[in-house]
KOLKEVO-482702 format. One record per residue (C-alpha): x, y, z; residue in three letters. Coordinates in steps of 0.02 Angstrom, whole numbers. Layout:
! KOLKEVO-482702
<xx->X	yy->Y	zz->Z	residu->ALA> $
...
//
This chain:
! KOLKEVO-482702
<xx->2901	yy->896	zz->4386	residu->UNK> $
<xx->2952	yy->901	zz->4215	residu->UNK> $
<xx->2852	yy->823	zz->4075	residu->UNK> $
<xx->2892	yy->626	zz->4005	residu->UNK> $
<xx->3019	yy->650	zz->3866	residu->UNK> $
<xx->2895	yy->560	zz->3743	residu->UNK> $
<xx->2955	yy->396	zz->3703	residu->UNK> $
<xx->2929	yy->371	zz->3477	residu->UNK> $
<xx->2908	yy->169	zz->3481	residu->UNK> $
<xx->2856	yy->93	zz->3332	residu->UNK> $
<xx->2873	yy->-80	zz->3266	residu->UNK> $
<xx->2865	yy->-44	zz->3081	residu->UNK> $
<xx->2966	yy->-104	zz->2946	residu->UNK> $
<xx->3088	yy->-282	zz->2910	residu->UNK> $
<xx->3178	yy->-276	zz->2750	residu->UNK> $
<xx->3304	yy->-416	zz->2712	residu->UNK> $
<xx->3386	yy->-322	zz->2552	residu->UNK> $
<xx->3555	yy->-268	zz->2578	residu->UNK> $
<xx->3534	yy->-101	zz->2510	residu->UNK> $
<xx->3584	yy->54	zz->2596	residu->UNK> $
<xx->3465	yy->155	zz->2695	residu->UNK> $
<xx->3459	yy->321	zz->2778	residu->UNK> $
<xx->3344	yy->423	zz->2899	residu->UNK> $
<xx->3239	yy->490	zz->2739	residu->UNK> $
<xx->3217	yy->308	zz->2710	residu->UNK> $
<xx->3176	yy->260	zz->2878	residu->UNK> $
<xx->3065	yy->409	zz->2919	residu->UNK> $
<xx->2966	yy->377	zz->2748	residu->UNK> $
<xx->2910	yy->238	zz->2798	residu->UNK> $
<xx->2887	yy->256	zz->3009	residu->UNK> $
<xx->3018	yy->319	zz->3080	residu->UNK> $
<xx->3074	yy->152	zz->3160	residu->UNK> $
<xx->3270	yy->103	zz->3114	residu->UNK> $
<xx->3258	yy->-54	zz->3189	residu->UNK> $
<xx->3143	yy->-134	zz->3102	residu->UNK> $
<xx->3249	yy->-104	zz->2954	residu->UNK> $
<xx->3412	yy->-183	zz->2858	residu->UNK> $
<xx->3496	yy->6	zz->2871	residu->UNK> $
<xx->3643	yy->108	zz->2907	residu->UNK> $
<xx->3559	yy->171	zz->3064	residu->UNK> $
<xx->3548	yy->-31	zz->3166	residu->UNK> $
<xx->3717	yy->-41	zz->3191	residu->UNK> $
<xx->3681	yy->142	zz->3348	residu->UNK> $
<xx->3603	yy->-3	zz->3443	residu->UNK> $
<xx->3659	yy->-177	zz->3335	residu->UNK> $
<xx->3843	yy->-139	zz->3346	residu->UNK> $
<xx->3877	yy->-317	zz->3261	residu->UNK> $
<xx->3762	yy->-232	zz->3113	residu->UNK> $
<xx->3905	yy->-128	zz->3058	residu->UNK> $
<xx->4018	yy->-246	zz->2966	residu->UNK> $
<xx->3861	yy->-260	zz->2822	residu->UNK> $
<xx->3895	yy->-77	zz->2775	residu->UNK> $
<xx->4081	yy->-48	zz->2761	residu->UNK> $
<xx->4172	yy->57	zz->2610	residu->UNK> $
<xx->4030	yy->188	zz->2622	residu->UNK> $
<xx->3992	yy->371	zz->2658	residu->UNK> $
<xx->3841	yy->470	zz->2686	residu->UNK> $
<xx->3799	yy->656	zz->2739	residu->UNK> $
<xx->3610	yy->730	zz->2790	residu->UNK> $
<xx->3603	yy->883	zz->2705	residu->UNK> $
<xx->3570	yy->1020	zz->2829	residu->UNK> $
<xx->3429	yy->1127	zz->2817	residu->UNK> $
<xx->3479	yy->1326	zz->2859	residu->UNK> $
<xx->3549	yy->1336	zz->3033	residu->UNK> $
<xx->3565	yy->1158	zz->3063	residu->UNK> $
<xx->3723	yy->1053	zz->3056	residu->UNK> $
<xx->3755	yy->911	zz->2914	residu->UNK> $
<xx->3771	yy->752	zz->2989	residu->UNK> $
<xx->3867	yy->609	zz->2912	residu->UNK> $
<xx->3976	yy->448	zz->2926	residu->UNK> $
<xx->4127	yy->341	zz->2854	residu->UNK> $
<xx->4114	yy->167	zz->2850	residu->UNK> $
<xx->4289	yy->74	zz->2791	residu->UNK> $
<xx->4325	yy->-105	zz->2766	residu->UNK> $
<xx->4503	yy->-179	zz->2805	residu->UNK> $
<xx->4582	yy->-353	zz->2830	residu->UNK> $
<xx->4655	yy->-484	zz->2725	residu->UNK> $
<xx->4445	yy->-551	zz->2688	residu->UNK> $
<xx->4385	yy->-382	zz->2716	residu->UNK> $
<xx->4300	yy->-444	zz->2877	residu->UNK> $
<xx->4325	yy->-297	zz->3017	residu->UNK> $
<xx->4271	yy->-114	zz->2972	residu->UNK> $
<xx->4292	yy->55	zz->3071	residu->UNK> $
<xx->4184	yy->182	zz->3048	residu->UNK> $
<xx->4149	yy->374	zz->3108	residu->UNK> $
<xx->3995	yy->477	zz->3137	residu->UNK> $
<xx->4003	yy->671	zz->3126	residu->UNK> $
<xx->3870	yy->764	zz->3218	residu->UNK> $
<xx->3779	yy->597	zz->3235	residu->UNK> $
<xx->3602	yy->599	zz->3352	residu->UNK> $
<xx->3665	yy->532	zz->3533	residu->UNK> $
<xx->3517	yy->510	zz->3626	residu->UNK> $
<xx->3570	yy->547	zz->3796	residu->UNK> $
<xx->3631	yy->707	zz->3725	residu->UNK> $
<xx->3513	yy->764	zz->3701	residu->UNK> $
<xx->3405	yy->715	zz->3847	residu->UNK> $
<xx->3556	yy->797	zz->3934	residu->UNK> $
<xx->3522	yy->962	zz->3843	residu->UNK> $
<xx->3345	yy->942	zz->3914	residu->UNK> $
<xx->3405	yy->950	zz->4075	residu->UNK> $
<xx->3500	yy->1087	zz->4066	residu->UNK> $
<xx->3366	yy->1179	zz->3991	residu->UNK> $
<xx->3226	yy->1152	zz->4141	residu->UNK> $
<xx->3320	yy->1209	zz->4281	residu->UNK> $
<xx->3360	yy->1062	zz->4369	residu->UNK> $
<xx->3445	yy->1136	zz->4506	residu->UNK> $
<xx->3323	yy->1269	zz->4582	residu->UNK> $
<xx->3451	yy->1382	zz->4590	residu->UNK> $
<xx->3422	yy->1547	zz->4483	residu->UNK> $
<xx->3619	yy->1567	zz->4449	residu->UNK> $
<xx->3666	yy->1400	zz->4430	residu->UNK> $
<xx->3526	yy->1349	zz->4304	residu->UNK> $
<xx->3566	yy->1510	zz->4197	residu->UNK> $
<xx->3725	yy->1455	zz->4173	residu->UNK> $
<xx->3688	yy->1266	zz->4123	residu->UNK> $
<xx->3571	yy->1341	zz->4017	residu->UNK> $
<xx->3687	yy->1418	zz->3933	residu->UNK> $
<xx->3783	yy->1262	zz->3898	residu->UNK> $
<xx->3774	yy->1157	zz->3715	residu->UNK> $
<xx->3825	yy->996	zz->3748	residu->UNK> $
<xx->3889	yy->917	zz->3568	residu->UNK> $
<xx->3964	yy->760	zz->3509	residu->UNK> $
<xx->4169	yy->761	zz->3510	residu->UNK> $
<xx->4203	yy->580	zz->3436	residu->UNK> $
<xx->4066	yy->451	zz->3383	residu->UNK> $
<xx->4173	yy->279	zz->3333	residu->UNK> $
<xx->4129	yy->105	zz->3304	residu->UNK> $
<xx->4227	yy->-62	zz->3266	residu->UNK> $
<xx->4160	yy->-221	zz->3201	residu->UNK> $
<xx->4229	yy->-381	zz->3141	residu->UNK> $
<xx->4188	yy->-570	zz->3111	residu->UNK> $
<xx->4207	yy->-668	zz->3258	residu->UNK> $
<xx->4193	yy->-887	zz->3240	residu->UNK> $
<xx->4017	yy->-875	zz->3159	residu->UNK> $
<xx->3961	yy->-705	zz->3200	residu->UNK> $
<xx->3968	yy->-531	zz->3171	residu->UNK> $
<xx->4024	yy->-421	zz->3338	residu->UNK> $
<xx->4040	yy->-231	zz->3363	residu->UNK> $
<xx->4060	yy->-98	zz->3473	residu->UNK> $
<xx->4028	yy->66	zz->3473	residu->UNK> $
<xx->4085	yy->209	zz->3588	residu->UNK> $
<xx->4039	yy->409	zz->3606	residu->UNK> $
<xx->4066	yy->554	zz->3704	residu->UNK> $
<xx->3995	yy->727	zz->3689	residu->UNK> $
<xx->4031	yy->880	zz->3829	residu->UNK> $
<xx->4036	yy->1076	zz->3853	residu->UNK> $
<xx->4112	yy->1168	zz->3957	residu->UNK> $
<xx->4125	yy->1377	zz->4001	residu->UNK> $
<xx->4251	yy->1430	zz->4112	residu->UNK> $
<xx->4252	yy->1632	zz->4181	residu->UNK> $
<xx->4408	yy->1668	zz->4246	residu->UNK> $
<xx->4372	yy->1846	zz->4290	residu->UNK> $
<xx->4210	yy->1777	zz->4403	residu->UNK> $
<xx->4300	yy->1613	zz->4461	residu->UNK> $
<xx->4179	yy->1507	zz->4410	residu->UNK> $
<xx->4180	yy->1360	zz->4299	residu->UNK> $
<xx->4022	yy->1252	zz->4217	residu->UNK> $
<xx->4021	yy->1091	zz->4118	residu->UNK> $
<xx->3921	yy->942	zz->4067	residu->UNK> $
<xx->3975	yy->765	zz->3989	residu->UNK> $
<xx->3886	yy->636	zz->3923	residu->UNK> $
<xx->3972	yy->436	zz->3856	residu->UNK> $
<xx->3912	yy->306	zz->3783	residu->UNK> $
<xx->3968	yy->126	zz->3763	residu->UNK> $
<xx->3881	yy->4	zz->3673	residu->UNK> $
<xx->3915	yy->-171	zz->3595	residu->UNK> $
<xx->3820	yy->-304	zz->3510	residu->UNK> $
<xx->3819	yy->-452	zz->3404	residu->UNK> $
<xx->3741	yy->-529	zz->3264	residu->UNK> $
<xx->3705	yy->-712	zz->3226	residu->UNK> $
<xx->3615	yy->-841	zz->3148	residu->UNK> $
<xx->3502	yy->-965	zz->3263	residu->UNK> $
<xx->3400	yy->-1083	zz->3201	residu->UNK> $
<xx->3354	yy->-1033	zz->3019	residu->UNK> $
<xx->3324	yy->-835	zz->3093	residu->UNK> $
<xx->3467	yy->-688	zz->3105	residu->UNK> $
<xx->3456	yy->-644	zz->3296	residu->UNK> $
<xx->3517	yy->-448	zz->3360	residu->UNK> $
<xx->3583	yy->-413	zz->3500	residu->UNK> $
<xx->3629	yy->-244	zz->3587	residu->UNK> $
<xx->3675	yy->-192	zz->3780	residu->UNK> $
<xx->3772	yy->-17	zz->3823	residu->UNK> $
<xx->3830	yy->73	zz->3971	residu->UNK> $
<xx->3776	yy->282	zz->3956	residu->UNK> $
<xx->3844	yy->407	zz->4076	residu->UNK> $
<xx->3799	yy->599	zz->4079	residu->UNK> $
<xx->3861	yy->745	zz->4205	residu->UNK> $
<xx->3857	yy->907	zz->4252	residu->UNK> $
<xx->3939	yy->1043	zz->4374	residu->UNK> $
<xx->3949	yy->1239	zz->4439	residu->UNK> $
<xx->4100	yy->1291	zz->4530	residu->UNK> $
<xx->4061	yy->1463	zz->4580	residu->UNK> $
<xx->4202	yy->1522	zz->4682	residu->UNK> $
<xx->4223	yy->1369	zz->4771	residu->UNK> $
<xx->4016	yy->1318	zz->4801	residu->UNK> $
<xx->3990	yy->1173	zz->4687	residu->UNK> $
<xx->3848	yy->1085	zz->4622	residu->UNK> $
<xx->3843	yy->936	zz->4560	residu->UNK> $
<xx->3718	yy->798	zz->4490	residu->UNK> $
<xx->3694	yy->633	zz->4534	residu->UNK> $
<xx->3613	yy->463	zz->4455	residu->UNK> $
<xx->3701	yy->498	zz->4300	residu->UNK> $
<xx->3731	yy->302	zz->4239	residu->UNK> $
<xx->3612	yy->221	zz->4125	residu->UNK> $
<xx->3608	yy->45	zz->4062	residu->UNK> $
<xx->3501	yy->-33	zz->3920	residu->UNK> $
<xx->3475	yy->-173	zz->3801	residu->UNK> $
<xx->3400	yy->-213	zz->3645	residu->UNK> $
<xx->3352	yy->-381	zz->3537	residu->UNK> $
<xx->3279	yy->-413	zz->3389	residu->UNK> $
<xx->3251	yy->-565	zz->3272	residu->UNK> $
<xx->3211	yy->-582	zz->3080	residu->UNK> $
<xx->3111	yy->-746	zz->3068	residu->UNK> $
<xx->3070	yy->-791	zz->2889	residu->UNK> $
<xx->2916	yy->-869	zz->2856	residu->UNK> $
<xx->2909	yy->-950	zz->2671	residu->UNK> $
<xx->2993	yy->-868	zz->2526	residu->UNK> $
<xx->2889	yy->-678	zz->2566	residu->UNK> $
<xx->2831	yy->-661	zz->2747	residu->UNK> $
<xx->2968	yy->-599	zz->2877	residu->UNK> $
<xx->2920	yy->-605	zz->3033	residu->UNK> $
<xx->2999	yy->-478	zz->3177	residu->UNK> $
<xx->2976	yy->-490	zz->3376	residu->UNK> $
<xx->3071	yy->-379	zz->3454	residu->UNK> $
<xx->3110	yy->-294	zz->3665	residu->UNK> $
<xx->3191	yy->-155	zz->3721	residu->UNK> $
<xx->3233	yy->-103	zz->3899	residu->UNK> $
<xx->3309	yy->69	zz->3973	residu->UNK> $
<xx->3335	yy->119	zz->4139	residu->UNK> $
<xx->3404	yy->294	zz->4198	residu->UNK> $
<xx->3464	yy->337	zz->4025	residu->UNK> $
<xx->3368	yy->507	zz->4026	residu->UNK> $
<xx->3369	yy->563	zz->4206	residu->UNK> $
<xx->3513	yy->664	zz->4298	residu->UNK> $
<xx->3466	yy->706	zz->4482	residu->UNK> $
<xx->3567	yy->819	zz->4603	residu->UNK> $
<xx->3667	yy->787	zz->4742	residu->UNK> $
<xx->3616	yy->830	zz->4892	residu->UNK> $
<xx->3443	yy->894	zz->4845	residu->UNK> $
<xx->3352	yy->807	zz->4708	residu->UNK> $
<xx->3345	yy->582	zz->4666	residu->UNK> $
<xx->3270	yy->554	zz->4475	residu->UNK> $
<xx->3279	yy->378	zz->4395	residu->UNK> $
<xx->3180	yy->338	zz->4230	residu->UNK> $
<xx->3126	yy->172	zz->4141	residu->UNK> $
<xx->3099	yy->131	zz->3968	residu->UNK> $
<xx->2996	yy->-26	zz->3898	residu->UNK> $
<xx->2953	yy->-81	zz->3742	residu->UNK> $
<xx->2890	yy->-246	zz->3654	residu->UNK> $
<xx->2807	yy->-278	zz->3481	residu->UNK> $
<xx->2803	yy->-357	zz->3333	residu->UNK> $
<xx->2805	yy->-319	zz->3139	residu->UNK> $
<xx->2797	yy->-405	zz->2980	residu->UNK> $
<xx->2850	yy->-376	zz->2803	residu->UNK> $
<xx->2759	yy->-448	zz->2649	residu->UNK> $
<xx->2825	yy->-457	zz->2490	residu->UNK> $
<xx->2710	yy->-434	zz->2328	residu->UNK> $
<xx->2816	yy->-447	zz->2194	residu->UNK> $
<xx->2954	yy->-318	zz->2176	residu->UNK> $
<xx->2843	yy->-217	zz->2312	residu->UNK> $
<xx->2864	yy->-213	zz->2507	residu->UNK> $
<xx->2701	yy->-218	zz->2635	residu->UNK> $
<xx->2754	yy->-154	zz->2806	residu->UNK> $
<xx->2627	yy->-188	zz->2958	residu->UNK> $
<xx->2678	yy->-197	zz->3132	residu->UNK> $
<xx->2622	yy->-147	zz->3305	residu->UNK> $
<xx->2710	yy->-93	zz->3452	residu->UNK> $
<xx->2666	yy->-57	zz->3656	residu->UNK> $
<xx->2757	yy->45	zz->3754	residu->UNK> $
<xx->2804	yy->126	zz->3942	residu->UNK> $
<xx->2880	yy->279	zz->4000	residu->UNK> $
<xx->2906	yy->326	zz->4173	residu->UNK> $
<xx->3035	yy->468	zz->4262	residu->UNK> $
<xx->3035	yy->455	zz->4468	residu->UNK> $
<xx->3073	yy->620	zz->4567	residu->UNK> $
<xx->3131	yy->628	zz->4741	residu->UNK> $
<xx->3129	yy->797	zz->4810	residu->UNK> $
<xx->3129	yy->838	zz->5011	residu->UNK> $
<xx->3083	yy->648	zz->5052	residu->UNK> $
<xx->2926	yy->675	zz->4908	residu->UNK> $
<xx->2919	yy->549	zz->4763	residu->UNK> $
<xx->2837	yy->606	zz->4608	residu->UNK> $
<xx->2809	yy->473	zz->4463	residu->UNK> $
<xx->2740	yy->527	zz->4312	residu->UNK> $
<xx->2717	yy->389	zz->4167	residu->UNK> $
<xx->2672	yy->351	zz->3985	residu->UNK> $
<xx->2595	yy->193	zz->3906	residu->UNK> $
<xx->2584	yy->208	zz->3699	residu->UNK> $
<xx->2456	yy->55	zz->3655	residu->UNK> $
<xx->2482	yy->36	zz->3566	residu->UNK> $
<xx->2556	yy->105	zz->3393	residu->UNK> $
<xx->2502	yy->40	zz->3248	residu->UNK> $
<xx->2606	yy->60	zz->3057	residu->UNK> $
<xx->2588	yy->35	zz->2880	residu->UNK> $
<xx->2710	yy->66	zz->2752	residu->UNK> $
<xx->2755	yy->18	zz->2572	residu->UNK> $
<xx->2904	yy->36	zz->2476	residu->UNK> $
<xx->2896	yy->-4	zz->2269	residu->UNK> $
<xx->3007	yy->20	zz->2141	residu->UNK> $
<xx->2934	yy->136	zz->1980	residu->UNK> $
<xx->3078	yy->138	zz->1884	residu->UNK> $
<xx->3251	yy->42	zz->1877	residu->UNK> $
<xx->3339	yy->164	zz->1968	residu->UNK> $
<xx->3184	yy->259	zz->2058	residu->UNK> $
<xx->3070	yy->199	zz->2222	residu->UNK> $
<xx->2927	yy->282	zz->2288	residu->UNK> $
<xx->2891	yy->249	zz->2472	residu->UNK> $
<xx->2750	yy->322	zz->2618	residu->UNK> $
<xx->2714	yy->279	zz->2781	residu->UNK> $
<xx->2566	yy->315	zz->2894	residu->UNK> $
<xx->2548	yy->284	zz->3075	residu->UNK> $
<xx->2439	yy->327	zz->3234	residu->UNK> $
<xx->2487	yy->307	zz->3420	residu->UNK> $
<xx->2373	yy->283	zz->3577	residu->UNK> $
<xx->2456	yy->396	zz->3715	residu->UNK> $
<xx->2399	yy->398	zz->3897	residu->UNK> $
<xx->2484	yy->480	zz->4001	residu->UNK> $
<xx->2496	yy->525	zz->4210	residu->UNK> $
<xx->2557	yy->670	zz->4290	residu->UNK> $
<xx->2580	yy->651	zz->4466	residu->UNK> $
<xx->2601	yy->844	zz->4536	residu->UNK> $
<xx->2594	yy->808	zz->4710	residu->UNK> $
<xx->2573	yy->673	zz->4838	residu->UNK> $
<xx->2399	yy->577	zz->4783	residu->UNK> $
<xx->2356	yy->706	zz->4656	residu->UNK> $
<xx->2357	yy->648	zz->4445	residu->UNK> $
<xx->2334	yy->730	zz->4289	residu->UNK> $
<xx->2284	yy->609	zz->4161	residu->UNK> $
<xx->2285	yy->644	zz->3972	residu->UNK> $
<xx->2261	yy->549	zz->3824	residu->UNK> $
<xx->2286	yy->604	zz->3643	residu->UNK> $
<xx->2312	yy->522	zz->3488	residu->UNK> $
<xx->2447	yy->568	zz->3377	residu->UNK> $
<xx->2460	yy->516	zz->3179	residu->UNK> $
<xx->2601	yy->536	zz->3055	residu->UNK> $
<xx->2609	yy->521	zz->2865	residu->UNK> $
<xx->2737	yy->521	zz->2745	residu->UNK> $
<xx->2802	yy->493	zz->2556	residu->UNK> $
<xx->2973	yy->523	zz->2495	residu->UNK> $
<xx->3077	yy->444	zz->2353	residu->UNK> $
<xx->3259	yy->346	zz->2306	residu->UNK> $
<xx->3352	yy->386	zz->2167	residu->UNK> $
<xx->3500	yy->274	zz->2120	residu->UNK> $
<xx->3653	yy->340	zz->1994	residu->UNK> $
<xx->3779	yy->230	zz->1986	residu->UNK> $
<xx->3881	yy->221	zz->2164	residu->UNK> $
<xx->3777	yy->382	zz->2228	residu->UNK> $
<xx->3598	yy->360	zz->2303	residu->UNK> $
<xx->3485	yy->489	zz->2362	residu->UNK> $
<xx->3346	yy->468	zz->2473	residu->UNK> $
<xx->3212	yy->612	zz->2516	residu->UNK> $
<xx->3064	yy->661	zz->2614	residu->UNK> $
<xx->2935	yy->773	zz->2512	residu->UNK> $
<xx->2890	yy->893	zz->2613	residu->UNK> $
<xx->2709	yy->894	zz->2649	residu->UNK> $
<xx->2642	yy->1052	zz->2586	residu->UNK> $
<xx->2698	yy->1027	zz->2415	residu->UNK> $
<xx->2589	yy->881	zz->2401	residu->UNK> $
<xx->2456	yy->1026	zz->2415	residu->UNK> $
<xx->2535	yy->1166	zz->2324	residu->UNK> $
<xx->2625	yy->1100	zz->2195	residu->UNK> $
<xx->2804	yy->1144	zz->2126	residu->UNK> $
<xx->2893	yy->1285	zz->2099	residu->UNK> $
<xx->2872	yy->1264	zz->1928	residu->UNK> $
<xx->2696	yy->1257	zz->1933	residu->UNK> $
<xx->2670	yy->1391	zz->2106	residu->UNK> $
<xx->2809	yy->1502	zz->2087	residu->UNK> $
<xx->2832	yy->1451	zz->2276	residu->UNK> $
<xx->3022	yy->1459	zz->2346	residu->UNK> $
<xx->2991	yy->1361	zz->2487	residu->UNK> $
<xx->3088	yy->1190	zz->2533	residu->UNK> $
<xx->3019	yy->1053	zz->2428	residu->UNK> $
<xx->3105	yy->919	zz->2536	residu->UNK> $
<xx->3102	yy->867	zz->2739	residu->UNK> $
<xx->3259	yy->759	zz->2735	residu->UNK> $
<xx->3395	yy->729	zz->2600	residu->UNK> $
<xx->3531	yy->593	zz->2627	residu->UNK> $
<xx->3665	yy->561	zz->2492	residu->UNK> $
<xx->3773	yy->392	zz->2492	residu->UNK> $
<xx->3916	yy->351	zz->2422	residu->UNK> $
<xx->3965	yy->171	zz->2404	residu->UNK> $
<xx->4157	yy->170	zz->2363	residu->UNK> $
//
């Protein structure tokens, strides 16, 4: 059975600015989006995208990887609705679909070879958002696919995943409340001359909440719960039943010290993928508890902020390989981080160092023509 896609669940950051962000911001400081006011909440906040219209922003790719990016625009009379577009965009069932396809989930040699072979990528990534009597709503829809068709060899293999996701944002009781439920859906097939196979237990459902309680004029306060279920599992018909389930509750705070931000936050999670093959079910699981973060961001110049991040996670885990027989591991994973924003008039740039040169040096100083940066994100706010 294969191995627990690792769930990365960290309660780590709340920032009430209403600066731009991007994933070298969020990764310097935890790697957890939702805990921040960013570009990246309105994947799962739909209603979060109205806050960042008239903007674009593009990942520079490293070698052999493809830039990602997005285009935010504001319209109406008030400016109150924007449409936006992702390019290349992280879907998440992507790429647990891609996983799939790479650990033969059929058991058949020919079959699996040829899903394989398959690169399932993003086609359109859209969202919408307006104001609606008091609060923000959006929605946001995807759809990725491949497909290889051999005419000579009649056969003919594909794979699809969707998503649809919407969500509001709203104010209750003195505290800014986020809300986000979607609908996932991911495929695959092999006609070979007429002998098809096909998966199964392709729909997944989830929801997500979050709420920004201020406490006094620097304390923010942020509980937040998650749940997924089947959103990374594809069975197939006939031969093989897999169903997943993701939980996830925690809670973070931000202090403020000045001009400086003090992230803390904690998080506990659960992973667990079900297999049902030849009336046999296999469960294996994952708890993370729990995950503990610290991060700081602080400005150093006008136009210049230094941030880092550190974190460690608890993992357990259980592999059940057969009927009453477990493998149980438990490891303990840590992360670290520092990067930097720079701010020139409508552009901002946000960065990762990359670790070694933290050791090394420059190239001015080593002579070294190695990367000097992880992650580089560019904004434009037009």
């Amino acid at each position: 059975m294969k191995r627990i896609l690792i769930m990365t669940l960290i309660l780590s950051l709340a920032a009430t600015s209403t600066t731009f962000a991007s994933s070298a911001r969020v990764n310097g400081v935890g790697g957890e989006h939702r805990f921040l006011i960013d570009t990246q909440n309105y994947n799962v906040y739909p209603g979060r995208a109205l806050r960042f219209g008239d903007a674009a922003y593009l990942v520079i790719p490293r070698a052999g990887a493809n830039a990602i990016g997005g285009v935010l625009v504001k319209f109406g009379a008030a400016k109150d609705k924007v449409l936006g577009v992702h390019i290349n965009f992280p879907m998440p069932n992507v790429s647990a679909l891609n996983n799939i396809l790479d650990t033969a989930p059929t058991g058949k040699a020919a079959v699996d070879g040829r899903l394989a072979a398959l690169d399932v990528q993003p086609w359109f990534d859209v969202f919408y958002a307006m104001e609606l009597k008091g609060m923000k709503a959006g929605i946001h829809a995807t759809y990725a696919s491949d497909k290889v068709t051999d005419d000579v060899q009649d056969i003919e293999t594909s794979a699809t995943a969707m998503n649809l996701f919407a969500g509001i944002t709203t104010e209750v009781g003195g505290s800014i409340l986020d809300l986000g439920a979607g609908i996932s859906t991911q495929a695959f097939s092999d006609d070979d001359k007429g002998v098809k196979t096909e998966s199964q237990d392709g729909l997944g459902l989830w929801a997500q909440a979050r709420c920004l309680h201020r406490k006094g004029e620097s304390l923010t306060l942020i509980p937040m719960a998650s749940v997924a279920l089947n959103t990374r599992s594809l069975g197939v018909k006939g031969t093989v039943t897999r169903s997943s389930m993701d939980v996830e509750l925690g809670l973070g705070m931000e202090k403020m010290i000045g001009k400086s931000r003090l992230i803390l936050g904690a998080i506990a999670a659960r992973s667990s993928d079900s297999e049902t093959r030849g009336g046999v079910e296999l469960t294996d699981t994952e708890l993370v508890l729990p995950r503990l973060i610290a991060g700081f961001e602080t400005p150093i110049k006008k136009k210049l902020t230094a941030r880092g991040g550190i974190s460690r996670s608890f993992v357990f885990a259980t592999d059940e390989q057969a009927a009453g027989k477990e493998v149980k591991t438990q490891e303990t994973v840590d992360m670290y981080n520092l990067g930097f924003s720079v701010r020139v008039k409508s552009i901002l740039i946000d960065f990762l160092l990359k670790k070694d040169i933290l050791q090394r040096g420059p190239y001015l100083i080593t002579g070294s023509a190695d990367d000097w940066a992880t992650n580089v994100c560019v904004t434009y706010l037009f």
